[in-house]
C-alpha positions, 0 to 999 in steps of 0.5 A, spaced: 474 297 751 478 300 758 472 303 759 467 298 759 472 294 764 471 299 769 464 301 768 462 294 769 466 291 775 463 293 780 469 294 785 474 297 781 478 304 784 483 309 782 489 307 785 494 311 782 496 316 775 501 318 771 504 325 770 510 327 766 512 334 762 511 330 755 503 329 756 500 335 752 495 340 756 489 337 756 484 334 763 478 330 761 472 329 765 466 325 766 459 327 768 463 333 771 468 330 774 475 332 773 480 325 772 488 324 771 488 323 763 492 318 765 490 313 770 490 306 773 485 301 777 485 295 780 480 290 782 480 286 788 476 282 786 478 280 779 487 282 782 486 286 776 491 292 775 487 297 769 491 302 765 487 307 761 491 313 758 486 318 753 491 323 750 497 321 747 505 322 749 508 329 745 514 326 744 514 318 741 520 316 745 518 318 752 514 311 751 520 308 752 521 311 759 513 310 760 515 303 760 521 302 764 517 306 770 511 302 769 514 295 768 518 297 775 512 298 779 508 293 777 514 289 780 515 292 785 513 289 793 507 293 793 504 290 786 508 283 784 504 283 778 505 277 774 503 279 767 501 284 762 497 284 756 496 290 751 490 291 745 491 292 739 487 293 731 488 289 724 486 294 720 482 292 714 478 295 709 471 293 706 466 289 710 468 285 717 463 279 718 466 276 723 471 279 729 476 273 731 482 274 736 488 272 735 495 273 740 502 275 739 505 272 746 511 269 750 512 261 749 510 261 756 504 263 755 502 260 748 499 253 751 495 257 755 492 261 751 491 256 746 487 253 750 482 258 751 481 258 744 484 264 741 489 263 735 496 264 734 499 270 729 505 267 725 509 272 724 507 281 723 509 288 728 507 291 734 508 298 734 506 304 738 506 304 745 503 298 746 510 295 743 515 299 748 510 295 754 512 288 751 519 290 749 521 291 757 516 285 759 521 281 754 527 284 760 524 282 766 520 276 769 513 279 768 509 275 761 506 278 756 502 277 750 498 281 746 491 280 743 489 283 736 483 283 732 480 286 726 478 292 726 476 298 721 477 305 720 472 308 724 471 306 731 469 299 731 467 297 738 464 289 735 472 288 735 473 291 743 467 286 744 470 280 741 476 282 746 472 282 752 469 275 751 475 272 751 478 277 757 472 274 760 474 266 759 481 268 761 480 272 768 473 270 769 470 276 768 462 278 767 463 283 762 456 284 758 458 286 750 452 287 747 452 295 749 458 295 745 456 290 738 450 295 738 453 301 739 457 298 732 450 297 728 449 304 729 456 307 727 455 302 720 448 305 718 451 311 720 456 311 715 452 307 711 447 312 710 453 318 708 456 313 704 448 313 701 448 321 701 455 321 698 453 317 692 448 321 691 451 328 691 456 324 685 450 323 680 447 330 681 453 333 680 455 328 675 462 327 678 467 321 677 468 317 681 464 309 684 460 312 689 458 303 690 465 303 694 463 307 699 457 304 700 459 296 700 463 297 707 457 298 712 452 294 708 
């Protein structure tokens, strides 16, 4: 999803990155160019800070100290960010017919989020790194809020779709989610026709097993 919001506003620059020693030994690249496996951008534009990181932290307890640095500079004089928000999945399992999303935020936020037609979650628990950022928000002057969706087991970019669009109400954004709904048909034929094949390979080896539970998922 990060990288769909890079890839389509059209004024977004690398402004920073992230070191640490508990990031694992890998760089990435993309069309031949190396870049920070941890990076931040901005949108002028939209005064829109992106944080992407695509490999996870070696110890899970470094997160907590990610947080605090990344919560410091967003207040600092140099950014004065005024809030944050994270992304994540409800998984599910068997067919998703529809993607709606919903927030976990501050009381602060919650009028305003409503009003742009995303429901509220009662009551559940955030984890991973994406909690350590609201816990530290919880103790500083930014706002936070979180928005969910389901998601499946396999990539499912539909439900980062669902996400955009109501990231495109809140911060008036352009960001085209077709690519990203078709892309989503294509994995589900792809996992439909190995559910098929694996059903197949069953009744000729005459295995047990309901080789139906495989298939009804991504039909």
């Amino acid at each position: 999803m990060a990288n769909t919001l890079i890839d389509q506003l059209p004024d977004v620059q690398e402004i920073g990155f992230v070191t640490s020693e508990y990031l694992p030994p890998i760089s990435v690249f993309y069309s031949g160019v190396l870049k920070h496996p941890f990076r931040l951008l901005y949108s002028l534009q939209h005064n829109l800070i992106i944080g992407i990181c695509e490999v996870p932290f070696q110890i899970p307890s470094a997160y907590n100290d990610l947080s605090k640095t990344l919560c410091n500079w967003a207040l600092s004089e140099d950014v004065k960010a005024k809030e944050i928000v994270i992304f994540q999945g409800i998984p599910q399992r068997g067919i998703i017919d529809e993607y709606p999303v919903y927030y976990a935020a501050e009381k602060v936020m919650m009028e305003a989020l409503e009003k742009f037609g995303v429901s509220k979650l009662e009551k559940g628990i955030i984890v991973g790194p994406e909690a350590t950022v609201l816990n530290e928000a919880l103790t500083n002057s930014l706002d936070a809020y979180a928005l969910f969706t389901p998601v499946l087991e396999i990539p499912t970019p539909e439900a980062a779709a669902s996400i955009l669009d109501v990231l495109n109400k809140i911060y008036n954004l352009e960001i085209n989610t077709a690519e990203l709904i078709e892309q989503g048909k294509e994995i589900k034929a792809k996992m439909l026709e190995l559910a098929q094949k694996a059903q197949q390979y069953q009744q000729q080896q005459q295995l047990p097993g309901a080789g139906k539970e495989y298939t009804q998922y991504f039909q």
